[in-house]
VOBA-1610 file (N, C-alpha, C; in pm, whole numbers, padded with zeros to 5 digits, always signed):
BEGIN
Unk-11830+05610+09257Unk-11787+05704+09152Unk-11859+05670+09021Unk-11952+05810+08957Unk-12002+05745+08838Unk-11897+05755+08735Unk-11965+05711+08590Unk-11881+05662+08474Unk-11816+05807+08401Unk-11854+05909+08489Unk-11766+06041+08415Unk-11642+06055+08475Unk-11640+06025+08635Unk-11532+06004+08723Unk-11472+05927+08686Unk-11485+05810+08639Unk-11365+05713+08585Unk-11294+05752+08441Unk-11438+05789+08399Unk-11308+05848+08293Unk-11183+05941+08307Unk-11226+06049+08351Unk-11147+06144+08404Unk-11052+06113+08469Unk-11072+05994+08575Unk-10923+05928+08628Unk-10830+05831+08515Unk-10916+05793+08431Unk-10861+05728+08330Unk-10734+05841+08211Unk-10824+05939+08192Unk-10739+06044+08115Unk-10633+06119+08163Unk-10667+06150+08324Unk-10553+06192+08431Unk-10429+06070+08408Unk-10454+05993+08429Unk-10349+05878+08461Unk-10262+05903+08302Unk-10323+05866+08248Unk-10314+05852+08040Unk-10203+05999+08039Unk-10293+06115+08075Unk-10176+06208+08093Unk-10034+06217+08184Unk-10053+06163+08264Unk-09913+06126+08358Unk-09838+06018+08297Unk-09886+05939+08207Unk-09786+05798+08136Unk-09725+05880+08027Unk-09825+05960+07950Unk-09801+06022+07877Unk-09643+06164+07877Unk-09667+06231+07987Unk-09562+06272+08040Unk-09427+06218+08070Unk-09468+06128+08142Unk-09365+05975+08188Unk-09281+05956+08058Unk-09338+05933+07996Unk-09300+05903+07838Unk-09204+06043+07800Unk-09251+06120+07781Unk-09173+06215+07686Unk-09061+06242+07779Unk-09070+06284+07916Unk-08893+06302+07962Unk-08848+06242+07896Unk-08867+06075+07962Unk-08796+05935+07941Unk-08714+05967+07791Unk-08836+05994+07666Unk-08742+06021+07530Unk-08656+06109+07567Unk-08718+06257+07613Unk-08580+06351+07594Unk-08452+06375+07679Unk-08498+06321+07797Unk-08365+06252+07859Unk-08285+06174+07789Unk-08306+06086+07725Unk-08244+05937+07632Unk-08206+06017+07522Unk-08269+06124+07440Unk-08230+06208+07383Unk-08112+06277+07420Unk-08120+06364+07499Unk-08024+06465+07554Unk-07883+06334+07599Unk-07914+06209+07617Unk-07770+06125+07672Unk-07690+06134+07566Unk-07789+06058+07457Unk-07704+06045+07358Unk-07681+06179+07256Unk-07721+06317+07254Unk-07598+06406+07192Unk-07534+06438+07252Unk-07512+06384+07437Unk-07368+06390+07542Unk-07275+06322+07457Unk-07360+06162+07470Unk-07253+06091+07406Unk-07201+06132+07292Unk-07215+06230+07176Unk-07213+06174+07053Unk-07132+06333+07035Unk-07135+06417+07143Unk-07040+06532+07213Unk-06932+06492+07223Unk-06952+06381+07294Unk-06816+06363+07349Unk-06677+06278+07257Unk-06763+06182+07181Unk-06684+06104+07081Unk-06648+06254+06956Unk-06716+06347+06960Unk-06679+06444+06847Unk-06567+06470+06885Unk-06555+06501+07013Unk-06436+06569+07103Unk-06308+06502+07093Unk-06344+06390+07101Unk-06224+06291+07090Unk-06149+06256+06970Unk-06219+06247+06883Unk-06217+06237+06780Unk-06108+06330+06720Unk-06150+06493+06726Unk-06111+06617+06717Unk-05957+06633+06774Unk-05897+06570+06919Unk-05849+06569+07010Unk-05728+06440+06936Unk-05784+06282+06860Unk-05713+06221+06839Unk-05600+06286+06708Unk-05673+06396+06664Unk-05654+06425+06488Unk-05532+06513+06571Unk-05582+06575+06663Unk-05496+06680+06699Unk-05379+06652+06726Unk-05351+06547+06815Unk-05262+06466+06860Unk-05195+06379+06785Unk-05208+06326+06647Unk-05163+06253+06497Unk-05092+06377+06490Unk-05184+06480+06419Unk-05057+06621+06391Unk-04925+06642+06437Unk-04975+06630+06589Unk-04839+06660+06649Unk-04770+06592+06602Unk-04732+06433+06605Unk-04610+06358+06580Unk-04581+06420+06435Unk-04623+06446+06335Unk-04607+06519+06231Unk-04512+06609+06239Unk-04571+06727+06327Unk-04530+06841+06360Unk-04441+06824+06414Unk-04399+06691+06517Unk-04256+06707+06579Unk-04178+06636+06480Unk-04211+06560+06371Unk-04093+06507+06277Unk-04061+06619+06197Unk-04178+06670+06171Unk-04082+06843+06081Unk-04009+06913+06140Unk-03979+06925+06299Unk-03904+06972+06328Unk-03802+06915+06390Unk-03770+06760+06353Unk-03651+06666+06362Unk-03577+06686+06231Unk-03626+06715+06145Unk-03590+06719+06025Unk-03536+06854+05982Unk-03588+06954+06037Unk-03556+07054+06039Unk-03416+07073+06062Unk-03349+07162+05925Unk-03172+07181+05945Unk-03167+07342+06027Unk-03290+07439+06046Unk-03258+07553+06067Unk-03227+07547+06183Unk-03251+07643+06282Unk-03290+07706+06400Unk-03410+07651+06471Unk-03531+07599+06364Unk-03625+07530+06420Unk-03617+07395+06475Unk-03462+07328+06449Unk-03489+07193+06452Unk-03481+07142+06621Unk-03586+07044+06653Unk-03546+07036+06791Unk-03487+06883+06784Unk-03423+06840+06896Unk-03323+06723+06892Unk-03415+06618+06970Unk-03381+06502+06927Unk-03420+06371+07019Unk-03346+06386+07168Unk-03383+06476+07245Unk-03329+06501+07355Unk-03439+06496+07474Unk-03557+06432+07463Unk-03659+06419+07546Unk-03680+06559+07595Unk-03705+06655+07528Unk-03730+06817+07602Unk-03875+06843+07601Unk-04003+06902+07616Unk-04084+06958+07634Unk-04099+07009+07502Unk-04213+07023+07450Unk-04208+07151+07295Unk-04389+07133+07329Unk-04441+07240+07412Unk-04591+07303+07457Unk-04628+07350+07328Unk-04739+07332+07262Unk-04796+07456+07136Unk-04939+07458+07151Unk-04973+07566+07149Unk-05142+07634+07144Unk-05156+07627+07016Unk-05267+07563+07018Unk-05368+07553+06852Unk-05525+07616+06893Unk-05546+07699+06944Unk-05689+07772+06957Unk-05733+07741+07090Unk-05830+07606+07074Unk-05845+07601+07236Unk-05796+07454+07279Unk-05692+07422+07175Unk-05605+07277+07252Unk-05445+07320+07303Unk-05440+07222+07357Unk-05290+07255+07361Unk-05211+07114+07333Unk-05097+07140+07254Unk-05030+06985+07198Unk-04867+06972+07326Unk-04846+06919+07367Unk-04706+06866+07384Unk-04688+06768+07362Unk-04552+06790+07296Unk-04448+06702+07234Unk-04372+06674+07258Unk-04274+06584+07242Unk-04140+06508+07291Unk-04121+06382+07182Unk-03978+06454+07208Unk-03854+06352+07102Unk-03783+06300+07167Unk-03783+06170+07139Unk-03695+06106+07239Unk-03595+05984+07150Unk-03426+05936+07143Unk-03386+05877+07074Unk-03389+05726+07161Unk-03435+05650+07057Unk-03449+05490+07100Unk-03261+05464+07071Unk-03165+05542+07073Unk-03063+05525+07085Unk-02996+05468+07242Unk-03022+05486+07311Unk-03040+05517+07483Unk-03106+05390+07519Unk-03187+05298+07413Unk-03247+05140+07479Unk-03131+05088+07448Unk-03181+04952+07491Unk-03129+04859+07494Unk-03233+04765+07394Unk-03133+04705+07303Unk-03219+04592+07226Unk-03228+04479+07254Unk-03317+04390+07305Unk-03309+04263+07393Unk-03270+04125+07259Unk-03256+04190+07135Unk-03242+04080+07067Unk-03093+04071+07007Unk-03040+04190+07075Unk-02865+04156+07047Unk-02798+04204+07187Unk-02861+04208+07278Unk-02804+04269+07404Unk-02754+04116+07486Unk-02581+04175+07552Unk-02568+04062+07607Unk-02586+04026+07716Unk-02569+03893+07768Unk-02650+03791+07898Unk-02602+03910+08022Unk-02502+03968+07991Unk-02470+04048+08120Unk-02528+04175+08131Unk-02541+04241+08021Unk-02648+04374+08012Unk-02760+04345+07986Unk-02867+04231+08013Unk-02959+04202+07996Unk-02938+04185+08146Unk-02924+04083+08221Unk-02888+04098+08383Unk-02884+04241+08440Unk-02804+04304+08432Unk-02803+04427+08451Unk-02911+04514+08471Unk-02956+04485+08320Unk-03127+04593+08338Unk-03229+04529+08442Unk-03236+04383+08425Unk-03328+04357+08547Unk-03310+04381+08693Unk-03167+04380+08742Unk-03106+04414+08847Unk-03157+04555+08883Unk-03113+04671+08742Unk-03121+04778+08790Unk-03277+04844+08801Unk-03401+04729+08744Unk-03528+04786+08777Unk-03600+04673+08842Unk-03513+04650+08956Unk-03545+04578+09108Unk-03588+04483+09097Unk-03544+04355+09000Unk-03560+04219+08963Unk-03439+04184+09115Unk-03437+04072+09159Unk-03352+04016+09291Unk-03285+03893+09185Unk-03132+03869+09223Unk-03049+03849+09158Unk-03069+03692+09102Unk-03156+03586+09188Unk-03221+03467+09120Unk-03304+03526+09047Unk-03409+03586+09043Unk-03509+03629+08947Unk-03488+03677+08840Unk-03357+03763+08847Unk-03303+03826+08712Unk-03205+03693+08627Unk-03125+03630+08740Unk-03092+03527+08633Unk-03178+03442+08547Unk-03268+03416+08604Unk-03369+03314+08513Unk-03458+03384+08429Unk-03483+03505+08398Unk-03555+03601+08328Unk-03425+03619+08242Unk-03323+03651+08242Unk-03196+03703+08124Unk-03243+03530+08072Unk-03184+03430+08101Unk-03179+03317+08022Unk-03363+03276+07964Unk-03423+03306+07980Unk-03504+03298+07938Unk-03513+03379+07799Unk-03525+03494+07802Unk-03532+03567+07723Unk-03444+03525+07576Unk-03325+03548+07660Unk-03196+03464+07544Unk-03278+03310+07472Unk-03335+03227+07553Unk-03414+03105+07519Unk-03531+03136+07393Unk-03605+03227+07430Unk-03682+03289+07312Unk-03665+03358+07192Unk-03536+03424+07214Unk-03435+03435+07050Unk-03382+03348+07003Unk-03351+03268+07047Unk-03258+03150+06979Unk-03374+02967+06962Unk-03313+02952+06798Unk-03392+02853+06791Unk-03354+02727+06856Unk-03426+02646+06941Unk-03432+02493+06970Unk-03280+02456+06918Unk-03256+02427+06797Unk-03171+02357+06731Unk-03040+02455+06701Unk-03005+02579+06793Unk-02910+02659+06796Unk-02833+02668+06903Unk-02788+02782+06948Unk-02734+02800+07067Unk-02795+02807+07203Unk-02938+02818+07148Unk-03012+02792+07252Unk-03080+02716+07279Unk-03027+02559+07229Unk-03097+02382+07271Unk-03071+02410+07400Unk-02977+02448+07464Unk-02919+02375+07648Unk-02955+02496+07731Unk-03037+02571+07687Unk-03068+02706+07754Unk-03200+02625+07845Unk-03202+02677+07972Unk-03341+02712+08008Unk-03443+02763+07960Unk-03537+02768+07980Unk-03653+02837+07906Unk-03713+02811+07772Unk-03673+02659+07753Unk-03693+02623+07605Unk-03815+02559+07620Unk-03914+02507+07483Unk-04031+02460+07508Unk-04071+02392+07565Unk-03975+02278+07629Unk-04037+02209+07755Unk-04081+02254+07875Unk-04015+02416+07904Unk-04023+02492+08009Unk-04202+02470+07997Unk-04213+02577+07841Unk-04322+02628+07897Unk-04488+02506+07899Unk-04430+02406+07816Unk-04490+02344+07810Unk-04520+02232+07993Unk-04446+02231+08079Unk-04439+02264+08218Unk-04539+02356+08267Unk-04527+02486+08227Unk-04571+02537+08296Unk-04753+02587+08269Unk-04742+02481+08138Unk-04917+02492+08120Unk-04924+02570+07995Unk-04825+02625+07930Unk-04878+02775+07811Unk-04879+02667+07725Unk-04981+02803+07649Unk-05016+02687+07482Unk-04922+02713+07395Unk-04775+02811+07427Unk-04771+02860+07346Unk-04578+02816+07415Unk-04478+02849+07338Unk-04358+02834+07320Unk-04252+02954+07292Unk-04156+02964+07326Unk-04049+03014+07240Unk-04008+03036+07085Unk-04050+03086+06966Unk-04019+03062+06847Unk-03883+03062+06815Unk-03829+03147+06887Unk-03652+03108+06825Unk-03651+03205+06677Unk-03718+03307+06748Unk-03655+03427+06620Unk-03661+03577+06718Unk-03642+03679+06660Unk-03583+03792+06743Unk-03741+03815+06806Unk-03730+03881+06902Unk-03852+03981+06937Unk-03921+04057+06770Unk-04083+04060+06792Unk-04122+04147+06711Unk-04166+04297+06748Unk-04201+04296+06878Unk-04192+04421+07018Unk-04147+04392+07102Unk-04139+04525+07179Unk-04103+04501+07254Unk-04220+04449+07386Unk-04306+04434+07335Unk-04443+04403+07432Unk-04483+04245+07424Unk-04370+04163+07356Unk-04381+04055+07311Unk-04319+03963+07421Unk-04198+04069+07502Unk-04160+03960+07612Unk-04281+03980+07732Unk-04381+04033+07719Unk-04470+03982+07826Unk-04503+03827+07807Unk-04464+03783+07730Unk-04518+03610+07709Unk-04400+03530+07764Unk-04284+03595+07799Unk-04183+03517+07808Unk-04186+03446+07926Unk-04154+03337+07982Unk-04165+03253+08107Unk-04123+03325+08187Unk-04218+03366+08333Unk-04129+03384+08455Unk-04178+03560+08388Unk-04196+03647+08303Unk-04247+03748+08281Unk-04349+03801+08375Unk-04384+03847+08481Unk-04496+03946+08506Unk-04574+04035+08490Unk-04659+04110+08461Unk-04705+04233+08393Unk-04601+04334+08492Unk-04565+04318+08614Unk-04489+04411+08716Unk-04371+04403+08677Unk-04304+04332+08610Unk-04197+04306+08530Unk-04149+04366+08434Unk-04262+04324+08372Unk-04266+04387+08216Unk-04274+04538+08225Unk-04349+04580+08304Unk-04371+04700+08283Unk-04264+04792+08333Unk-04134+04761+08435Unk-04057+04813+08470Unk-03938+04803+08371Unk-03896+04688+08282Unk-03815+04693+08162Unk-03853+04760+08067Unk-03983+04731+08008Unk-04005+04773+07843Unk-03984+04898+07834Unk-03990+04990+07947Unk-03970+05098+07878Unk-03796+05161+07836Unk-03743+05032+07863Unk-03551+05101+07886Unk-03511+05030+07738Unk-03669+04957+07658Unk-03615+04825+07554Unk-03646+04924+07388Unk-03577+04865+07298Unk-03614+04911+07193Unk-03576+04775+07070Unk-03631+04739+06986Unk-03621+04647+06896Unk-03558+04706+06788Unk-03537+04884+06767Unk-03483+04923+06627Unk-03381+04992+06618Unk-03319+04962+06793Unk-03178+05038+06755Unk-03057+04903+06761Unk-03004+04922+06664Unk-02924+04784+06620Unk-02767+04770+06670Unk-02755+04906+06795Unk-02631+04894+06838Unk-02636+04848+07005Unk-02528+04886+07039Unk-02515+04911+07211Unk-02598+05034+07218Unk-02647+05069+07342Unk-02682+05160+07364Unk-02572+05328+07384Unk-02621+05411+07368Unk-02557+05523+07323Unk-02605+05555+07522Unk-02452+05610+07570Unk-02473+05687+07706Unk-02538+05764+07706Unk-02458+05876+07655Unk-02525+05998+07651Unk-02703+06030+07598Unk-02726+05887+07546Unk-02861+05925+07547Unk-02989+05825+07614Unk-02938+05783+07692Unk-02992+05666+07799Unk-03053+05723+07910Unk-03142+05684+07972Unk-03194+05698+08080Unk-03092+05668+08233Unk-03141+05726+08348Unk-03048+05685+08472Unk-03026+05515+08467Unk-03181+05491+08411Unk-03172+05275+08468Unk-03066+05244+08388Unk-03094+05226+08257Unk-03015+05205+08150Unk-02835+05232+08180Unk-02805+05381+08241Unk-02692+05424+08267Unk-02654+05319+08359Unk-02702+05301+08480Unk-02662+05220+08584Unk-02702+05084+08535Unk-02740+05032+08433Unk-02727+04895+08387Unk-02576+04902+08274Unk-02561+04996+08222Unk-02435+04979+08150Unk-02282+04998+08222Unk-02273+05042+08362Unk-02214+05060+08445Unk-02164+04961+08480Unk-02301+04864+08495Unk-02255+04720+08634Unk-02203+04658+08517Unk-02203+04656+08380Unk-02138+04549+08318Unk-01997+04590+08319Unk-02010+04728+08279Unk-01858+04805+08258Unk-01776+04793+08134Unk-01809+04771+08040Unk-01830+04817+07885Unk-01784+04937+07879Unk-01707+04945+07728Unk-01678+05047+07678Unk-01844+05041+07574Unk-01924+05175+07613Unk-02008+05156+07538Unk-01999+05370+07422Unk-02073+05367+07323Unk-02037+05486+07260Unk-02113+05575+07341Unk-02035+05729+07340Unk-02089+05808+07464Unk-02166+05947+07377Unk-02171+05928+07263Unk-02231+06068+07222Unk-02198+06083+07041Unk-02339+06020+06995Unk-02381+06000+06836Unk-02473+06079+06812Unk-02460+06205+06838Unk-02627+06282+06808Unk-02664+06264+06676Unk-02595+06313+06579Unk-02634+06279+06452Unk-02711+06140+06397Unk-02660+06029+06491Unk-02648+05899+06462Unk-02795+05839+06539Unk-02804+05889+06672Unk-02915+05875+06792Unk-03029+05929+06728Unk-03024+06055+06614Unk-03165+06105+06589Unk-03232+06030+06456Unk-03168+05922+06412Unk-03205+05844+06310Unk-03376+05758+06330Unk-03368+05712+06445Unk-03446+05665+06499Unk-03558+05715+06609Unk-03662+05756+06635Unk-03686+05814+06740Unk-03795+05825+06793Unk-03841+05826+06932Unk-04001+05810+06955Unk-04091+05922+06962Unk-04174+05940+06943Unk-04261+06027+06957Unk-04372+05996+07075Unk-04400+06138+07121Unk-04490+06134+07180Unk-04551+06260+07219Unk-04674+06274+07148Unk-04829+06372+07121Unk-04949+06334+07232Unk-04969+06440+07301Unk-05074+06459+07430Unk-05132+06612+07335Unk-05251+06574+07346Unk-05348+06664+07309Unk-05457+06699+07410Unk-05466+06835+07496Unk-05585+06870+07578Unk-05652+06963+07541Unk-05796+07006+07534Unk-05872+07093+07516Unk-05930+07162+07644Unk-05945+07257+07661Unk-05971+07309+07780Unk-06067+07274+07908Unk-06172+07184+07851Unk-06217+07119+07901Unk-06144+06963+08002Unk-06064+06984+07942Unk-05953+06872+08035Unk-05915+06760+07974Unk-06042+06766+07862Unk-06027+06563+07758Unk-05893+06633+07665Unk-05831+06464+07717Unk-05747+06431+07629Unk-05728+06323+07534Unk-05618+06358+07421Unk-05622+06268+07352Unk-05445+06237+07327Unk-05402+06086+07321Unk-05238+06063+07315Unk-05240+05979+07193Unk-05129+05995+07117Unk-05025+05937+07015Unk-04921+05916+07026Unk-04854+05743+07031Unk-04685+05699+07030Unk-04666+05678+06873Unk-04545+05727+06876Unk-04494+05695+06768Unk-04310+05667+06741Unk-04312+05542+06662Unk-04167+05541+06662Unk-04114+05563+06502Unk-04033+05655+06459Unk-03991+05689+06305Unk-03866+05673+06281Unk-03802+05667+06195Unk-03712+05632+06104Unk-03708+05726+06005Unk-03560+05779+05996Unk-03517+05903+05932Unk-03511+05815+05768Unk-03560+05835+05675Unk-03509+05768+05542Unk-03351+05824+05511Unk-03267+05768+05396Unk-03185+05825+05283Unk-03233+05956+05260Unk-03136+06044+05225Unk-03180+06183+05211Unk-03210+06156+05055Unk-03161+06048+04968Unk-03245+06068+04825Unk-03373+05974+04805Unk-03400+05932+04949Unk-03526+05834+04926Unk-03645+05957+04920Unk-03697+05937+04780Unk-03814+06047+04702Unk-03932+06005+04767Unk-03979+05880+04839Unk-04072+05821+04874Unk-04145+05852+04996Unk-04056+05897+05087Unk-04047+06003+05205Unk-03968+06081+05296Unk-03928+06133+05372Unk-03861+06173+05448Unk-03830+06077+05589Unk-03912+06010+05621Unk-03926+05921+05746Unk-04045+05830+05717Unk-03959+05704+05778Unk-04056+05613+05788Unk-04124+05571+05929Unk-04260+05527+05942Unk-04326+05481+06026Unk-04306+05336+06107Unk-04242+05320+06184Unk-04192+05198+06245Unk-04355+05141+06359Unk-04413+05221+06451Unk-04494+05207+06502Unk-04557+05305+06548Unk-04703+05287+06558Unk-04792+05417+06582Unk-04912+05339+06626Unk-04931+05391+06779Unk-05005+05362+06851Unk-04994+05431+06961Unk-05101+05385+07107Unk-05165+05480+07196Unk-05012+05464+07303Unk-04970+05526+07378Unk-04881+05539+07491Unk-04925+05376+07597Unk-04806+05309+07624Unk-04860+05215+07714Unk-04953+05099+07632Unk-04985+05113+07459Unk-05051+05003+07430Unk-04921+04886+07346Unk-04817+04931+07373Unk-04688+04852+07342Unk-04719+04689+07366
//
């Protein structure tokens, strides 16, 4: 092959790298305004879903016809091409693990299929992690020697729960555990639990103790309450918001409700 032929294979080739090349950019191109699509979307989708809890406290607050109740109901709304549902739900109906007693703490583990050694040593435990060392809970099980036994770097402090996502640390805790209680638990309702606004577990944990417990505070149950905002766009992406609020004083000028916790569903 003379020296015109090589060139020519030289410039052929040069043009095929050359080619090679530019997909390569506009492929890598075209990924990232997918990507940068898709975070818009979400984005769009998270805002949407903030609103809602908004939108469902204005209508907790609401004295008209509009007001809907902490009654865990459905409330669907079209905003163009999303759609929001909402739900109110009263943390009246938990159980607070930091004043709940050794027998309705038993109870709940019983009634979300803890086996009756397993639930005893999980209730005293728990009780072990509210109470300080040098209180009522020196002669408890589950005190820092436990865990220090069992290898953790870490102990019992001997003050209330700060979540309820906090007894995943507790000795003898499982994530399969945890995840079948926390949702019956609440840290901000400061009574017994209210019947009438409890879940079946909860019901059949206040049963086996057999307590006179209060059967119906609506006024009282909607003080406190969770939220929860699912935002979809037609495309199918979604976006979720938890939220737990607090009704203020009707002369507190500062707001109408306060923000207790706000975060994603399940990041408890």
């Amino acid at each position: 092959m003379n020296d015109g032929g090589f060139a020519l294979l030289i410039v052929l080739w040069t043009v095929v790298l050359l080619s090679f090349l530019a997909f390569a950019i506009a492929s890598a191109g075209r990924g990232q305004m997918h990507t940068t699509d898709l975070l818009r979307l979400h984005a769009r989708l998270q805002h949407e879903a903030d609103g809602g809890v908004w939108e469902a406290a204005f209508h907790l607050l609401d004295t008209s016809a509009g007001h809907w109740g902490a009654d865990g109901a459905d409330h669907p709304i079209r905003r163009g091409n999303t759609r929001l549902d909402l739900r109110i739900t009263s943390e009246a109906g938990k159980i607070n693990p930091n004043i709940a007693s050794t027998q309705l703490l038993l109870a709940l583990l019983r009634a979300t299929g803890s086996d009756m050694h397993e639930a005893q040593a999980l209730t005293l435990n728990i009780r072990a992690w509210r109470f300080p060392a040098s209180s009522d809970g020196a002669g408890l099980p589950g005190g820092p020697a436990a865990y220090v036994a069992a290898g953790l770097p870490y102990g019992p402090p001997g003050t209330p729960f700060q979540s309820v996502g906090e007894l995943r640390l507790v000795l003898g805790m499982t994530p399969v555990l945890a995840a079948r209680i926390i949702p019956h638990l609440s840290i901000y309702w400061d009574d017994e639990p209210v019947a009438g606004q409890a879940d079946p577990v909860v019901r059949q944990a206040m049963m086996s103790v057999g307590n006179i417990f209060p059967t119906d505070e609506t006024a009282r149950a909607e003080q406190v309450v969770s939220i929860e905002s699912a935002a979809t766009d037609r495309s199918g992406a979604r976006a979720f918001r938890h939220a737990i609020i607090m009704k203020t004083p009707a002369d507190n000028a500062t707001a109408p409700v306060r923000v207790l916790e706000w975060d994603i569903p399940g990041g408890k």
